[in-house]
C-alpha positions in Angstrom: 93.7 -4.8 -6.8 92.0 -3.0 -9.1 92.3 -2.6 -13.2 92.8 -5.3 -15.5 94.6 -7.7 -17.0 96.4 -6.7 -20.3 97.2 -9.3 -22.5 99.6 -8.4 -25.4 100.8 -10.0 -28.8 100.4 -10.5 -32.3 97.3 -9.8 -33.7 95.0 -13.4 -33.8 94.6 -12.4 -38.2 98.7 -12.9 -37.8 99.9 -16.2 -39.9 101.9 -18.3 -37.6 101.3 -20.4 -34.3 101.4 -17.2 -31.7 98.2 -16.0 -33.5 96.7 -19.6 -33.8 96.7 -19.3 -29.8 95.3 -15.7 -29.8 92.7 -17.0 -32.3 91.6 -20.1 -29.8 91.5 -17.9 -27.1 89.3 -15.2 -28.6 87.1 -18.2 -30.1 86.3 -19.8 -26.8 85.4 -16.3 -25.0 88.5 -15.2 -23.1 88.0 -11.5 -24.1 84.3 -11.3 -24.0 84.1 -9.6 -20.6 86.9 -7.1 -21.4 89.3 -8.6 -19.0 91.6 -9.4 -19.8 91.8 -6.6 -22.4 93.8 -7.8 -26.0 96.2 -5.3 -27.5 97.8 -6.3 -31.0 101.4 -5.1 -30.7 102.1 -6.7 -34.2 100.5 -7.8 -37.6 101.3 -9.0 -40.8 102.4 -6.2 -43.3 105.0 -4.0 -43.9 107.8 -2.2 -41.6 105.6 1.1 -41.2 102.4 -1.0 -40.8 104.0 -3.4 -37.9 105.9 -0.3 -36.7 102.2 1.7 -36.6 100.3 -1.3 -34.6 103.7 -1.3 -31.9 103.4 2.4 -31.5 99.2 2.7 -31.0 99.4 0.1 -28.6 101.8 1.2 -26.7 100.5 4.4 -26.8 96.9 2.9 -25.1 98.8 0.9 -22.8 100.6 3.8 -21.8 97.5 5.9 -20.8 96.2 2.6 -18.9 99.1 2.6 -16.6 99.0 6.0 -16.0 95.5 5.8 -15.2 95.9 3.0 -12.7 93.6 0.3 -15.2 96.2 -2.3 -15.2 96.5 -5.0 -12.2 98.8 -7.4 -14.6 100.2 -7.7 -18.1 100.6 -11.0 -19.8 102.9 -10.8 -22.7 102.8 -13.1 -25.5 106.7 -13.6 -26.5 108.9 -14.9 -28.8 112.8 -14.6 -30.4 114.2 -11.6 -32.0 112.2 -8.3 -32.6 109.2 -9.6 -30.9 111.0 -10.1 -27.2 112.2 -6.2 -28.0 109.0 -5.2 -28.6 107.3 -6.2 -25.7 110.7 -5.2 -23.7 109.1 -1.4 -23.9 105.7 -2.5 -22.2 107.8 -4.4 -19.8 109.7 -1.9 -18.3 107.0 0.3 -17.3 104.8 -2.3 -15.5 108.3 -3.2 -14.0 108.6 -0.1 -13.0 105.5 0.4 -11.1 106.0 -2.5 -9.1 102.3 -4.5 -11.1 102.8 -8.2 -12.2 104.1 -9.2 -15.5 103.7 -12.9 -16.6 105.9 -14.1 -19.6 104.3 -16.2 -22.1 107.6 -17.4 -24.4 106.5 -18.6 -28.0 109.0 -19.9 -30.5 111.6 -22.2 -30.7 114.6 -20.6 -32.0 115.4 -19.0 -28.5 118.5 -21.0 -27.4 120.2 -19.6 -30.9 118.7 -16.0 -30.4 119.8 -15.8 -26.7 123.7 -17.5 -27.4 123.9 -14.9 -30.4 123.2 -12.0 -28.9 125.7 -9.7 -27.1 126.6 -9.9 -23.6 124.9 -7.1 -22.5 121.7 -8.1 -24.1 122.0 -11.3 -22.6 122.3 -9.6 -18.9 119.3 -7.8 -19.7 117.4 -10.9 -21.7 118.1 -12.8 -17.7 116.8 -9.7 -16.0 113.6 -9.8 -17.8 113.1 -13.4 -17.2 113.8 -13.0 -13.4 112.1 -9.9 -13.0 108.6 -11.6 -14.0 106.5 -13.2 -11.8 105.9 -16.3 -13.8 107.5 -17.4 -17.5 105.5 -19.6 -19.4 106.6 -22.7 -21.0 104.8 -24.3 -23.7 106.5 -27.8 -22.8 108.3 -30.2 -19.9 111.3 -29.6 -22.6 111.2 -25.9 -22.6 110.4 -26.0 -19.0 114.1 -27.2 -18.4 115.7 -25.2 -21.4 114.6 -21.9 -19.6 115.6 -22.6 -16.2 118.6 -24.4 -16.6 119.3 -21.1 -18.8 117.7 -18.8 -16.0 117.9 -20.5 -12.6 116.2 -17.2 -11.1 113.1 -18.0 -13.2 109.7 -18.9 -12.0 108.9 -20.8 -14.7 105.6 -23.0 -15.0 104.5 -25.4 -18.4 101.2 -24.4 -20.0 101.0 -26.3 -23.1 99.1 -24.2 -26.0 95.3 -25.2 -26.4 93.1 -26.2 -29.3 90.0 -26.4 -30.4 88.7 -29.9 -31.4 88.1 -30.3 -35.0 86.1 -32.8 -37.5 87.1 -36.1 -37.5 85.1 -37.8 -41.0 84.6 -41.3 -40.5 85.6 -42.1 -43.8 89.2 -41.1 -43.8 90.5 -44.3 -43.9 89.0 -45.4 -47.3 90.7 -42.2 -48.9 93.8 -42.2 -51.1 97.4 -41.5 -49.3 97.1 -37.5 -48.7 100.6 -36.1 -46.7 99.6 -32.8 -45.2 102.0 -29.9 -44.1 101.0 -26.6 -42.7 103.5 -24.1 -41.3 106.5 -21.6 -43.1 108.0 -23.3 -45.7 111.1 -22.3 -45.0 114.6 -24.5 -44.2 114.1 -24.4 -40.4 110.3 -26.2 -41.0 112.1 -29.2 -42.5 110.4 -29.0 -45.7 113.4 -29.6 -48.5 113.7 -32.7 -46.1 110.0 -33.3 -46.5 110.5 -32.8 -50.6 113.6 -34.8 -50.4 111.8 -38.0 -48.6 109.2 -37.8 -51.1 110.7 -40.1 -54.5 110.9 -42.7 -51.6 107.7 -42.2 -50.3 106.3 -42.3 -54.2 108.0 -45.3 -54.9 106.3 -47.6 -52.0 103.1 -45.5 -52.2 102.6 -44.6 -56.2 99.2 -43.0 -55.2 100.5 -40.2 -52.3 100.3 -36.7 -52.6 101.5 -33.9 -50.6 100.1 -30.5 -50.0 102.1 -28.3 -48.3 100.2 -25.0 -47.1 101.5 -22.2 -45.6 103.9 -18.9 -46.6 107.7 -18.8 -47.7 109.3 -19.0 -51.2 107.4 -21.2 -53.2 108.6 -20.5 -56.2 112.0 -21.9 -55.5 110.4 -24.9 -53.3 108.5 -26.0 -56.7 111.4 -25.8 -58.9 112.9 -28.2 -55.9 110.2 -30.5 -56.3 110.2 -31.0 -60.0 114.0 -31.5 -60.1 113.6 -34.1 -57.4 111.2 -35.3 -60.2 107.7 -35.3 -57.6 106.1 -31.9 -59.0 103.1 -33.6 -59.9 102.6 -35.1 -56.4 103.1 -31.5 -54.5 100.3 -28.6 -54.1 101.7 -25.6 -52.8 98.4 -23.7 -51.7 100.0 -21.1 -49.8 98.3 -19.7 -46.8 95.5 -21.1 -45.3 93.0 -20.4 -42.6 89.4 -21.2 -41.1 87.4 -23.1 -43.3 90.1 -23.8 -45.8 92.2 -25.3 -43.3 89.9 -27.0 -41.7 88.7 -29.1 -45.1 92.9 -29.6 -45.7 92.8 -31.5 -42.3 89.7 -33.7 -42.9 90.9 -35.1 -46.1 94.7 -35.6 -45.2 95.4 -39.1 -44.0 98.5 -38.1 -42.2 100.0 -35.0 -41.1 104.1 -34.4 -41.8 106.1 -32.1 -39.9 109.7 -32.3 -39.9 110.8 -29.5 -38.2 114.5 -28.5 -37.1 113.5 -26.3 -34.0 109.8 -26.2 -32.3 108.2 -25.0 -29.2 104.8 -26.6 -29.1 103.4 -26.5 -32.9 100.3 -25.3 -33.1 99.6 -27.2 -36.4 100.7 -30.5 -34.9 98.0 -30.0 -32.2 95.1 -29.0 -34.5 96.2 -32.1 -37.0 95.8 -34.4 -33.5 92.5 -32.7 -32.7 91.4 -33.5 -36.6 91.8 -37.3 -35.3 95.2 -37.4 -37.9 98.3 -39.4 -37.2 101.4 -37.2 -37.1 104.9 -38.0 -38.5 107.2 -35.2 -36.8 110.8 -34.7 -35.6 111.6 -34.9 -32.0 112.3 -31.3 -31.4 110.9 -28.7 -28.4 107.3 -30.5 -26.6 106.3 -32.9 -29.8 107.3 -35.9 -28.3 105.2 -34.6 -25.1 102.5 -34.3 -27.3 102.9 -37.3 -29.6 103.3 -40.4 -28.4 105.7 -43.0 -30.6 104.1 -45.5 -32.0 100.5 -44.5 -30.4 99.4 -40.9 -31.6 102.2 -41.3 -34.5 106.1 -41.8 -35.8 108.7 -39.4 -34.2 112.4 -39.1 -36.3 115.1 -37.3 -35.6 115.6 -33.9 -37.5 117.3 -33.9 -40.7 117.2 -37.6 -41.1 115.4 -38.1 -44.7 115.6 -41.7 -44.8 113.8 -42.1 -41.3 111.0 -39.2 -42.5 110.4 -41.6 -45.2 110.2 -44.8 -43.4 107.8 -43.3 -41.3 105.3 -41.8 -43.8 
């Protein structure tokens, strides 16, 4: 068969863990022969921008498939607009009869699939047993997608990562909690700023930066009414260098997530040599191991996110 692979998703520069993956990829050489190929159907910005970057990529794709220059398309996935997105390369490659593997990001799908109307659903189910392969990120999503699609071919990749630093020193530091990821509700993090006057009472020294986008504003104003202002950095977004130095002087990583698929930033904490405190949500506990790579808790449970920072 002749043609190449396509692979299509956010752009690598996009903040979140879909772009974490695109980034590994591109860093360890998966696009330097050209094949596969890398289209960026999204990026961060504004309506028009992200509507732009959808269109010119579709566009190229387009002429690709009408020239006969694709033998596959992988398509990088996840909830909501994204899935809608990539519906419009889908049906195409569908259409003339070429491979489509379904890479499925995210872990708010369950909610996104049960909400949607019926005959989005009946289309949603099509898609996923229309394509030669979905991807998993985890034994746990594995299951969630085909008990929800039985007609699925569904296999478990589990996202990579690229080993980090690991200073030799880090034990002899002070107590440094480290978050990275959307500070937003479903990340867990008024949890994480709730568990914290515990946390401050058995550990007076501990501080907690928490990196990442969302409304920070209102987050602080959290944080100094639960009276632990002065023990919380809110950074904001961070990448590359910057992230990496976060990771090498935290002492342990915190996510207390309410829905996951496979974090990328627990991964990359694990790969910096840190112990992880995280909720038992989508493939962390396949990833982190109770007791041995760090604490699991249930979600939502601020007393046990305390005990186990």
């Amino acid at each position: 068969m002749t043609g190449k692979v396509v692979m299509i998703g956010t752009s690598p520069a996009t903040q979140g863990g879909v772009g974490a993956v695109i980034s590994v990829y591109s860093a360890t050489g998966l696009f330097d022969t050209g094949d596969p190929r890398y289209l960026a159907t999204h990026c961060d910005g504004t309506f028009m921008q992200k509507l732009a970057v959808a269109a010119r990529a579709w566009v190229r794709y387009l002429a690709m498939l009408l020239g006969r220059r694709v033998r596959l398309l992988h398509v990088h996935s996840a909830s909501g607009p994204s899935f809608w997105r990539k519906y419009w390369f889908m049906m195409p490659t569908f259409a003339l009869g070429l491979p489509v593997v379904l890479h499925w990001h995210g872990g708010g799908f369950v909610e996104f699939y049960r909400r949607s109307p019926r005959w989005q659903q009946r289309l949603i189910a099509w898609v996923f047993a229309r394509s030669d392969r979905v991807v998993a990120l985890s034994a746990q999503w594995h299951n969630t997608l085909s008990t929800l699609f039985p007609l699925a071919r569904v296999v478990t990749i589990p996202n990579p990562v690229q080993l980090g630093e690991r200073p030799a020193d880090r034990a002899a530091g002070s107590a440094r909690l480290l978050f990275l990821g959307r500070i937003v509700v479903e990340k867990g993090v008024e949890d994480l700023l709730q568990a914290m006057p515990s946390v401050l009472e058995r550990v007076p020294g501990c501080s907690l930066v928490m990196a990442g986008t969302g409304d920070l504003q209102r987050h602080r104003e959290l944080a100094s009414r639960l009276g632990v202002g002065h023990a919380v950095e809110f950074p904001g977004y961070v990448e590359g260098a910057a992230k990496s130095a976060l990771l090498s002087q935290a002492s342990v990583f915190v996510l207390p997530s309410h829905i996951e698929a496979m974090p990328m930033s627990v991964l990359e904490a694990m790969a910096h040599g840190l112990p992880v405190a995280a909720t038992t949500v989508g493939g962390i506990p396949q990833a982190v191991r109770h007791g041995v790579d760090g604490l699991l808790f249930e979600p939502r449970n601020v007393s046990a996110l305390a005990d186990a920072l």
